[in-house]
C-alpha atoms as a printed R data frame, in Angstrom:
    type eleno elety resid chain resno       x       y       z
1   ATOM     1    CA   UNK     A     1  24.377  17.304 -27.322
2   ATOM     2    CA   UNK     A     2  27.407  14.676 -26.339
3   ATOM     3    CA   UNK     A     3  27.012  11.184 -27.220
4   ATOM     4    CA   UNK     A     4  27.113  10.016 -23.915
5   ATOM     5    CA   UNK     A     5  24.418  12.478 -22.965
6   ATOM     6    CA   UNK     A     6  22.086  11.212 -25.761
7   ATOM     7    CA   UNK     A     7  22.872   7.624 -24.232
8   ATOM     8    CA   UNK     A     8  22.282   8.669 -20.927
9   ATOM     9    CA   UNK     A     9  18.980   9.981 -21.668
10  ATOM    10    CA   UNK     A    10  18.170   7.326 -24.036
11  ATOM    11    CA   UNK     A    11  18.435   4.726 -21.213
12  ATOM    12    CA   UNK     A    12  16.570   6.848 -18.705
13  ATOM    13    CA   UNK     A    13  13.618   6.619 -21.164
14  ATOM    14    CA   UNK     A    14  14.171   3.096 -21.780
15  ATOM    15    CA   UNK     A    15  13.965   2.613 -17.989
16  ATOM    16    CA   UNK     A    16  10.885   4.808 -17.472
17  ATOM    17    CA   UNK     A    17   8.810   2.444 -20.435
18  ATOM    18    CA   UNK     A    18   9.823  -0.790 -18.071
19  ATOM    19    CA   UNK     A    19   8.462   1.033 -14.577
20  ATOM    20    CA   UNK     A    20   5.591   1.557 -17.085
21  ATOM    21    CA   UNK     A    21   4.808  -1.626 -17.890
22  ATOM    22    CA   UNK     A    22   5.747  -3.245 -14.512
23  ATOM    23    CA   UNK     A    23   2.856  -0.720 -13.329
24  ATOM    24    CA   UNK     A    24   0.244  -2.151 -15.650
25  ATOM    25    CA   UNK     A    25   0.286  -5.128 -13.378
26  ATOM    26    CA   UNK     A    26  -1.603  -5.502 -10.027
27  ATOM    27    CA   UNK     A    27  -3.283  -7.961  -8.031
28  ATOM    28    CA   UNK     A    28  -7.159  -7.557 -10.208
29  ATOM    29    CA   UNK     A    29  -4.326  -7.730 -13.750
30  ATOM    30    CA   UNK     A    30  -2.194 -10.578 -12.890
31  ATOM    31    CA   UNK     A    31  -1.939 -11.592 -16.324
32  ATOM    32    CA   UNK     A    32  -2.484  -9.324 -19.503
33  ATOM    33    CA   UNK     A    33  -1.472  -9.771 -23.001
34  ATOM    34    CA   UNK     A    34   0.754  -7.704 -25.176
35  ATOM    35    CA   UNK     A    35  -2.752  -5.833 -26.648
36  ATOM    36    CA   UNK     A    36  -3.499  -5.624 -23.158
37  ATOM    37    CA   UNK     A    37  -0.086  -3.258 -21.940
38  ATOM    38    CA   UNK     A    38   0.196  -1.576 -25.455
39  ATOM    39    CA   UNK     A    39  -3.927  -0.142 -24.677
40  ATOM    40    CA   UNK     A    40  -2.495   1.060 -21.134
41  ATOM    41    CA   UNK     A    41   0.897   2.027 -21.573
42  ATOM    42    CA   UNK     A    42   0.353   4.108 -25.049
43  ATOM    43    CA   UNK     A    43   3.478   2.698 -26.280
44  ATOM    44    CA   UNK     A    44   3.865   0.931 -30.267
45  ATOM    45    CA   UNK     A    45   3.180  -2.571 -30.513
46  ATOM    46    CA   UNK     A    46   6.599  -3.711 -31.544
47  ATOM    47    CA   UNK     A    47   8.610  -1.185 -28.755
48  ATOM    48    CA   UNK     A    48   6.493  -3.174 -26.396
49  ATOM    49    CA   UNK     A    49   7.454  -6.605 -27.744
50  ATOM    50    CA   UNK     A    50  11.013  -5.477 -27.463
51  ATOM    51    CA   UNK     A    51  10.986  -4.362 -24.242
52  ATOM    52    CA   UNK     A    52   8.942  -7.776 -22.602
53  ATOM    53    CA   UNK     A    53  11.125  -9.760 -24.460
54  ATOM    54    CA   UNK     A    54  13.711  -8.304 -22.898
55  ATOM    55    CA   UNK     A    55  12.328  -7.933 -19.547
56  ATOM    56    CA   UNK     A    56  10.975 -11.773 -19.915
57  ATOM    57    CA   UNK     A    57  15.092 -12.130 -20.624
58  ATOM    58    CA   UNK     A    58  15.875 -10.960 -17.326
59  ATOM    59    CA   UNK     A    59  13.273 -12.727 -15.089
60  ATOM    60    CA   UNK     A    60  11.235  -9.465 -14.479
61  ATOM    61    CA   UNK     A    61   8.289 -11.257 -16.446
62  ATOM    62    CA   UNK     A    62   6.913 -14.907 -16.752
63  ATOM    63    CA   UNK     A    63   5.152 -15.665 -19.868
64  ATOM    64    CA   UNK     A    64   2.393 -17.951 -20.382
65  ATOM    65    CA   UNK     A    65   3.067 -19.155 -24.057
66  ATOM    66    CA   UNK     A    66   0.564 -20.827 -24.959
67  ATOM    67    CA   UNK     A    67  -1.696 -18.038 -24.239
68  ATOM    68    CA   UNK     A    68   0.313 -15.385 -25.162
69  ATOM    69    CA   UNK     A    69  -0.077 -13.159 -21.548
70  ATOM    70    CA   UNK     A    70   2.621 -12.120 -19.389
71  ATOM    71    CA   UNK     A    71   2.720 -12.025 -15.206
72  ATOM    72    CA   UNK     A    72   5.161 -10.007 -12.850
73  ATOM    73    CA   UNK     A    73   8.671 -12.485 -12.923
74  ATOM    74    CA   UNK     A    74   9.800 -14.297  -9.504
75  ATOM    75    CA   UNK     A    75  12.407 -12.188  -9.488
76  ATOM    76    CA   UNK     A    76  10.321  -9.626  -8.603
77  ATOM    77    CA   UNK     A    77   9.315 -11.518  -5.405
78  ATOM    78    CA   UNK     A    78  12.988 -11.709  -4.425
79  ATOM    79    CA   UNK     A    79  13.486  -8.613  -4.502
80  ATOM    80    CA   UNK     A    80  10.564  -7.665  -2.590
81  ATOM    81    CA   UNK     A    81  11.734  -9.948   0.381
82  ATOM    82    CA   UNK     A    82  14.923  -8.363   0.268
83  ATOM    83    CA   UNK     A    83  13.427  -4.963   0.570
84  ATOM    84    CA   UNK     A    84  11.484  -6.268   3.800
85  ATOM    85    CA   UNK     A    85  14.504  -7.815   5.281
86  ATOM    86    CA   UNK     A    86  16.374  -4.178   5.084
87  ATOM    87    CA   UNK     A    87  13.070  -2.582   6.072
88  ATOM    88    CA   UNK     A    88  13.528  -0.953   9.831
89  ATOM    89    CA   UNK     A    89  10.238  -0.680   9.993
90  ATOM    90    CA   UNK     A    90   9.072  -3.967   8.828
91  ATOM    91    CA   UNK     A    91  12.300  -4.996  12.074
92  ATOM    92    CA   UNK     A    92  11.366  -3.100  14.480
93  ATOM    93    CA   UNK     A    93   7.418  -3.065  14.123
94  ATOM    94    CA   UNK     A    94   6.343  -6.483  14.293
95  ATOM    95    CA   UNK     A    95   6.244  -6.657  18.442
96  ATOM    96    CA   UNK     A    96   4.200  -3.819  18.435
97  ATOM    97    CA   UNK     A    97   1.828  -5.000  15.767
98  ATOM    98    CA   UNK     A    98   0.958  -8.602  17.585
99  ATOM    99    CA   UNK     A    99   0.858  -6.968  20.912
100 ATOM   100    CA   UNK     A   100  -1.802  -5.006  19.432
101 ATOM   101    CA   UNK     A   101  -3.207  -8.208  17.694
102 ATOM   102    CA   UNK     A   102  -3.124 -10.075  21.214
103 ATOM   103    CA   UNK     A   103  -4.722  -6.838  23.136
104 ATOM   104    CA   UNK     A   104  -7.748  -6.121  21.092
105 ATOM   105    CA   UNK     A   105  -8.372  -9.944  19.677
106 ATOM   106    CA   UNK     A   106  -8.081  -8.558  16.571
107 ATOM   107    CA   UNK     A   107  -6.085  -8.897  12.762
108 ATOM   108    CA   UNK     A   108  -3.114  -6.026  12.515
109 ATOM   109    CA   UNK     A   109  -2.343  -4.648   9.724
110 ATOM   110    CA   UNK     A   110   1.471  -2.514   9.220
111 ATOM   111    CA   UNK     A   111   1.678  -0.639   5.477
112 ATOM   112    CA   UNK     A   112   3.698   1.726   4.366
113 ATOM   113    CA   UNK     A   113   2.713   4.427   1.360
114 ATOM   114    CA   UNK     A   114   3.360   3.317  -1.819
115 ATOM   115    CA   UNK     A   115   2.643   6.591  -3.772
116 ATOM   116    CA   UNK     A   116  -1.048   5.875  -4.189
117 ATOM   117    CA   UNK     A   117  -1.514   2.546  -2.500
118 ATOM   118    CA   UNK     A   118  -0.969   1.219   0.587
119 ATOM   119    CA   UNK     A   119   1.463  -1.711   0.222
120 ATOM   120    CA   UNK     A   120   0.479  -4.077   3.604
121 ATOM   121    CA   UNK     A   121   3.922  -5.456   4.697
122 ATOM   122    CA   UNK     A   122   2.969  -7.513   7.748
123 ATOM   123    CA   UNK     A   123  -0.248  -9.329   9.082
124 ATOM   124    CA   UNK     A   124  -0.738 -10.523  12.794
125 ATOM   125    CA   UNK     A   125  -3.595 -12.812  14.020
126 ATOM   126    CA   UNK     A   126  -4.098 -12.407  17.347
127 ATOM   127    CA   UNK     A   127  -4.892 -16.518  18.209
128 ATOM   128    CA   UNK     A   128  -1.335 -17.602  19.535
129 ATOM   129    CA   UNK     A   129   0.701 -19.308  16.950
130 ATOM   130    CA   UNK     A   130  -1.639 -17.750  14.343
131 ATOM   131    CA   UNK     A   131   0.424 -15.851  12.943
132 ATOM   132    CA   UNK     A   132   0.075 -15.201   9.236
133 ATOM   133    CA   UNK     A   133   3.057 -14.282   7.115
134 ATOM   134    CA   UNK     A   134   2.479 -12.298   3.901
135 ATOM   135    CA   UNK     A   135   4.051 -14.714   1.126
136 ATOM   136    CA   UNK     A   136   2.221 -11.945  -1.405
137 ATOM   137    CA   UNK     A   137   2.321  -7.990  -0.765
138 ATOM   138    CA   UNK     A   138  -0.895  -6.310  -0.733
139 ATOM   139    CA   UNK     A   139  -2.191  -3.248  -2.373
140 ATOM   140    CA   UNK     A   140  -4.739  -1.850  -0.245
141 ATOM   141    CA   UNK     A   141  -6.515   1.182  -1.663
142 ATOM   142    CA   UNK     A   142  -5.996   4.629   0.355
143 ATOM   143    CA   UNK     A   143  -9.315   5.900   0.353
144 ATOM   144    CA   UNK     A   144 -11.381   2.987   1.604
145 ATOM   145    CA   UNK     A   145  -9.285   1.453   4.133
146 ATOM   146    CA   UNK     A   146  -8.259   2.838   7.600
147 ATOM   147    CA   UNK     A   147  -4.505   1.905   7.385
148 ATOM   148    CA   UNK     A   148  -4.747   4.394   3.147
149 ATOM   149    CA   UNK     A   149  -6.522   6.677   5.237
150 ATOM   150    CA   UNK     A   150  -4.664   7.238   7.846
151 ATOM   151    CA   UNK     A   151  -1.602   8.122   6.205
152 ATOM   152    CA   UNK     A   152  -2.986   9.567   2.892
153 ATOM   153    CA   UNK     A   153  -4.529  12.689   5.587
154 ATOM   154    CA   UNK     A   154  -0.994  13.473   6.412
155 ATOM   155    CA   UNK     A   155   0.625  13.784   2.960
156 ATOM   156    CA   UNK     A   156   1.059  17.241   0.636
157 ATOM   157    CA   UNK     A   157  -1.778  18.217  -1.360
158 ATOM   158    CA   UNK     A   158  -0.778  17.848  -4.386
159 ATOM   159    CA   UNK     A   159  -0.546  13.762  -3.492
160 ATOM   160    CA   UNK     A   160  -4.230  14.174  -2.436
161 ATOM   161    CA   UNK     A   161  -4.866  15.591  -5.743
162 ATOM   162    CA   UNK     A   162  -2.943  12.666  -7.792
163 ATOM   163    CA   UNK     A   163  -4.746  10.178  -6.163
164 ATOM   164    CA   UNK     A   164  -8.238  12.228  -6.908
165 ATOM   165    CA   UNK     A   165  -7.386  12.216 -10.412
166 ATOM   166    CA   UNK     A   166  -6.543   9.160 -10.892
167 ATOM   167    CA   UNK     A   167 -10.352   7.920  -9.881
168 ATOM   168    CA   UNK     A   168 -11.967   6.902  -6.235
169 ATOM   169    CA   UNK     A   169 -13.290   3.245  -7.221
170 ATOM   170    CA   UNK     A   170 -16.173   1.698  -5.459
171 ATOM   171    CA   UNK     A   171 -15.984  -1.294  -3.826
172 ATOM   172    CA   UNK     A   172 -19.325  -1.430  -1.148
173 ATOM   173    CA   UNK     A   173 -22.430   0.990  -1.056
174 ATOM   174    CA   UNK     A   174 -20.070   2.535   2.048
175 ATOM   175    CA   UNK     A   175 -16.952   3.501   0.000
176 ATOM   176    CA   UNK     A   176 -16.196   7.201  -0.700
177 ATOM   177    CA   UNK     A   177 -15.548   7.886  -4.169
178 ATOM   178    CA   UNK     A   178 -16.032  11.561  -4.456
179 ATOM   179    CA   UNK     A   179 -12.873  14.378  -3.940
180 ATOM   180    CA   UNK     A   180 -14.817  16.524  -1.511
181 ATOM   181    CA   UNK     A   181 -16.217  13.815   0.547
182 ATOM   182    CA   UNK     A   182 -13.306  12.097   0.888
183 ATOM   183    CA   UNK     A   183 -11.472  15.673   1.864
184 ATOM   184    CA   UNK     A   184 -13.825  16.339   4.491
185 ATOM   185    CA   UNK     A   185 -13.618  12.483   5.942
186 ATOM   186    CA   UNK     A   186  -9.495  13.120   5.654
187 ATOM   187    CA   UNK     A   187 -10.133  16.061   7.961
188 ATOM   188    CA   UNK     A   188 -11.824  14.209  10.730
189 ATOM   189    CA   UNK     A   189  -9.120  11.802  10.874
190 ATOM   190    CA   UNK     A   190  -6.529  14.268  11.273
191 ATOM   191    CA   UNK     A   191  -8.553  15.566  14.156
192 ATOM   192    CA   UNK     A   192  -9.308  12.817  15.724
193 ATOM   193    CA   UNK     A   193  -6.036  10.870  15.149
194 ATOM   194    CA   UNK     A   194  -7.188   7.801  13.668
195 ATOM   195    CA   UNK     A   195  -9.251   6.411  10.675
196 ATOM   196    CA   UNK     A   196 -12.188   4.244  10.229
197 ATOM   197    CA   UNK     A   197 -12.804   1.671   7.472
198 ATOM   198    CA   UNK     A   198 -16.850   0.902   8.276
199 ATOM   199    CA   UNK     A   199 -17.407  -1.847   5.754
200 ATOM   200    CA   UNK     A   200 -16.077   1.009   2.761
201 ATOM   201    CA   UNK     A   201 -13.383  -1.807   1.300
202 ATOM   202    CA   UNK     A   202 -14.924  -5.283   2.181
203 ATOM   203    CA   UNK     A   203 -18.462  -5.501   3.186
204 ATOM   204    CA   UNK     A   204 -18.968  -6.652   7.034
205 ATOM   205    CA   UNK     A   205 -15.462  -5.716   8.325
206 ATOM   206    CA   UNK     A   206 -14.580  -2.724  10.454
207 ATOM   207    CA   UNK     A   207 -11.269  -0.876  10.782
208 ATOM   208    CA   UNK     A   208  -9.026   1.239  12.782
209 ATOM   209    CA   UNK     A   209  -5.481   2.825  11.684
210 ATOM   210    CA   UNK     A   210  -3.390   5.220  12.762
211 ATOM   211    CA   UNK     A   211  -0.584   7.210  11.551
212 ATOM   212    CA   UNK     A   212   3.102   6.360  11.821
213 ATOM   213    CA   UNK     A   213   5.572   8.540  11.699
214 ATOM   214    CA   UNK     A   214   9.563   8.448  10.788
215 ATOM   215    CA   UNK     A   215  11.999  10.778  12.728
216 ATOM   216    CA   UNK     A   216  11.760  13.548  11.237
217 ATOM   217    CA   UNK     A   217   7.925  13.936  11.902
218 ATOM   218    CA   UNK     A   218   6.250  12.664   8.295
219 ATOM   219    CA   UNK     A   219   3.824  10.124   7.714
220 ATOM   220    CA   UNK     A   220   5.042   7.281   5.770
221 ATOM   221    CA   UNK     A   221   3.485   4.489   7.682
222 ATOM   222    CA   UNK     A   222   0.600   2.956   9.633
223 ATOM   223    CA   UNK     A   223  -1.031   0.324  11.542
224 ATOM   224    CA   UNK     A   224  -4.702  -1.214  11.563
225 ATOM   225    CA   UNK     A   225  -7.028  -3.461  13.792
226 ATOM   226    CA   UNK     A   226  -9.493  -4.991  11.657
227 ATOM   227    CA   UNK     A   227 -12.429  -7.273  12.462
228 ATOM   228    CA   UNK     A   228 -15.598  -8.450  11.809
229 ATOM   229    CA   UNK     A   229 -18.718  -6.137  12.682
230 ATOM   230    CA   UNK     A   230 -19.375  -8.466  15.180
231 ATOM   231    CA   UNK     A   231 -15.604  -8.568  16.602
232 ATOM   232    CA   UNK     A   232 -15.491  -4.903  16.059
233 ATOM   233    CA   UNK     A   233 -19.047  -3.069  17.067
234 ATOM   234    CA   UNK     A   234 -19.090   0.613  16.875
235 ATOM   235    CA   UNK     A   235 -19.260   0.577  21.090
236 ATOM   236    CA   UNK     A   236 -15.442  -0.901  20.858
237 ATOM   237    CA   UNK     A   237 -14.220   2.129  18.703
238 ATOM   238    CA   UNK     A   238 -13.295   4.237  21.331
239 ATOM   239    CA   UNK     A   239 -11.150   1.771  23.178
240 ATOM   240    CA   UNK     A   240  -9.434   0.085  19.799
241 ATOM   241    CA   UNK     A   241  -8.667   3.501  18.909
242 ATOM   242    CA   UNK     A   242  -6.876   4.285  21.645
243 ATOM   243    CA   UNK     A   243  -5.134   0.881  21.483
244 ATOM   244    CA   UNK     A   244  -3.513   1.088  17.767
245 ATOM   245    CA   UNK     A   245  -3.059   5.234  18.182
246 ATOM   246    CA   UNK     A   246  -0.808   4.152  20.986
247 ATOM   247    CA   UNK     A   247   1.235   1.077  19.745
248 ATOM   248    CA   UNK     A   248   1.129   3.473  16.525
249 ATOM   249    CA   UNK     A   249   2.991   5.951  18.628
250 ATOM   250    CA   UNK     A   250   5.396   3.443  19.885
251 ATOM   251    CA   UNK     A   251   6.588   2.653  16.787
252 ATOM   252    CA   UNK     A   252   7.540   6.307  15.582
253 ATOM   253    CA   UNK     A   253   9.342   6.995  18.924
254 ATOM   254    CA   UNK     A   254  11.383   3.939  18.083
255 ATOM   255    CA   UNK     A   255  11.502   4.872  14.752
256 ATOM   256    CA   UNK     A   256  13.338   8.128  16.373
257 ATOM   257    CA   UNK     A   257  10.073  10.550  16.294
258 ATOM   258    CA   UNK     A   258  10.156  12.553  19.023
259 ATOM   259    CA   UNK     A   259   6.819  14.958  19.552
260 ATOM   260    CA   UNK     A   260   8.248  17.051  22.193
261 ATOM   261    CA   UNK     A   261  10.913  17.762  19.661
262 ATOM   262    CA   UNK     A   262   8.828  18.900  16.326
C-alpha cells in the first residue's frame, strides 16, 4: 500500500471517530463526560482525549472545565444556519407552512429526514405575528410523531429495519414501540396519505403530516399540523388532513415533483 493511501485512509478513520462522537450528543445528552463518550463510542480512553481536545481546538466542542463534560461547539450552530439559508426547501416552504398554520389555527411543523430522526427546520404559529423561529433544531423521533411517520413509510426497507434495530422508545402509554406494529401503522399511512401522532410523542397533543416529495418522486420531507386534543378533536381529522396533504403537495410541485410525470 502507497503512503499516501495509508494517509488517506488513516484520515478517513480519523474523521469517522469525530462523526462518532459528534453523534453521542443530542438534545436528552447535552453534556457528557469523557467516561460518558468512551462507554458509547467503544473507543480507548486516551484516543478519545485526543480527539476532543482537538475537536474542543477547533470550536466543534465547548467544555465545561470545572466539571470535566463537553457540549456540541457554537460552531456547530453556524453551520447549521448556513445549511438552512442554502436549504430550497427551508426557501421555498415557509409560505406554504403558515398558510397552513393560518387555515387550520394550528402549529406547522416542516422536517426533513435525518437518517433516523426527523430534524424540524421551521415552526409556524398560526396567531399573526406569532411566528416562532427555531433558534435550536429539533430531533423529533420517526415513529411517534406524524411529520417521522410520514416520511419514514416512504423510505427503503432496509432504513425501516435500521431504525427497528436501533430500539422504538416509549414516550406515552400511546407510542408504538414494537417492529410489526409500527409496520402495519406505516401501511395505513401510505394508504391513506397522511400520518397521525394521537398523543404517541407528547401526551394531550394530536398530529397530522404528510409526505413531501423532491423532483424526482422520493420522500425526503414533510409537514405537520399539531394541536391540542381540544384544538385538534378526532371530528377535525378529516378536514386537517386534507389541508396539510394539500399544502404538502404544493410544496413538491414547487420543489419540481410532478405526479403526472412519475
Amino acid at each position: 500500500m502507497s503512503e499516501s493511501k495509508a494517509s488517506g485512509e488513516e484520515n478517513l478513520k480519523s474523521l469517522n471517530k469525530v462523526a462518532a462522537i459528534l453523534d453521542c450528543f443530542s438534545t436528552t445528552h447535552r453534556a457528557m463526560s469523557l467516561a460518558d463518550i468512551c462507554k458509547q463510542t467503544g473507543y480507548p480512553r486516551s484516543t478519545t482525549h485526543r480527539l476532543l481536545a482537538s475537536m474542543r481546538e477547533v470550536g466543534l466542542l465547548d467544555q465545561d472545565r470545572e466539571r470535566e463534560r463537553y457540549r456540541l461547539g457554537i460552531k456547530l450552530f453556524a453551520y447549521g444556519n448556513i445549511v438552512l439559508a442554502n436549504m430550497d426547501l427551508h426557501r421555498e416552504a415557509r409560505p406554504y407552512a403558515e398558510a397552513l398554520g393560518r387555515m387550520t389555527g394550528l402549529s406547522v411543523h416542516l422536517a426533513v429526514f435525518g437518517g433516523e430522526r426527523a430534524v424540524v427546520i421551521h415552526r409556524a404559529e398560526p396567531a399573526p405575528g406569532g411566528l416562532t423561529p427555531l433558534n435550536l433544531l429539533e430531533n423529533a423521533p420517526v415513529h411517534c410523531t406524524s411529520i417521522g411517520k410520514a416520511i419514514l413509510a416512504y423510505q427503503p426497507e432496509p432504513i425501516l429495519e435500521r431504525v427497528i434495530e436501533a430500539g422504538l422508545p416509549r414516550y406515552t402509554d400511546s407510542t408504538i414501540t414494537t417492529g410489526d406494529a409500527l409496520r402495519h401503522e406505516l401501511e395505513t399511512v401510505r394508504m391513506r396519505g397522511y400520518a397521525v401522532d394521537n398523543g404517541e410523542h407528547q401526551p394531550g397533543l394530536r398530529c397530522i403530516g404528510a409526505p413531501i416529495r423532491d423532483q424526482f418522486g422520493r420522500v425526503f420531507a414533510s409537514i405537520s399540523a399539531t394541536g391540542s386534543a381540544m384544538q385538534s378533536p378526532i371530528e377535525r381529522e378529516a378536514s386537517v388532513a386534507a389541508m396539510v396533504m394539500h399544502h404538502a403537495g404544493q410544496i413538491s410541485s414547487h420543489l419540481g415533483y410532478s405526479q403526472a410525470a412519475q
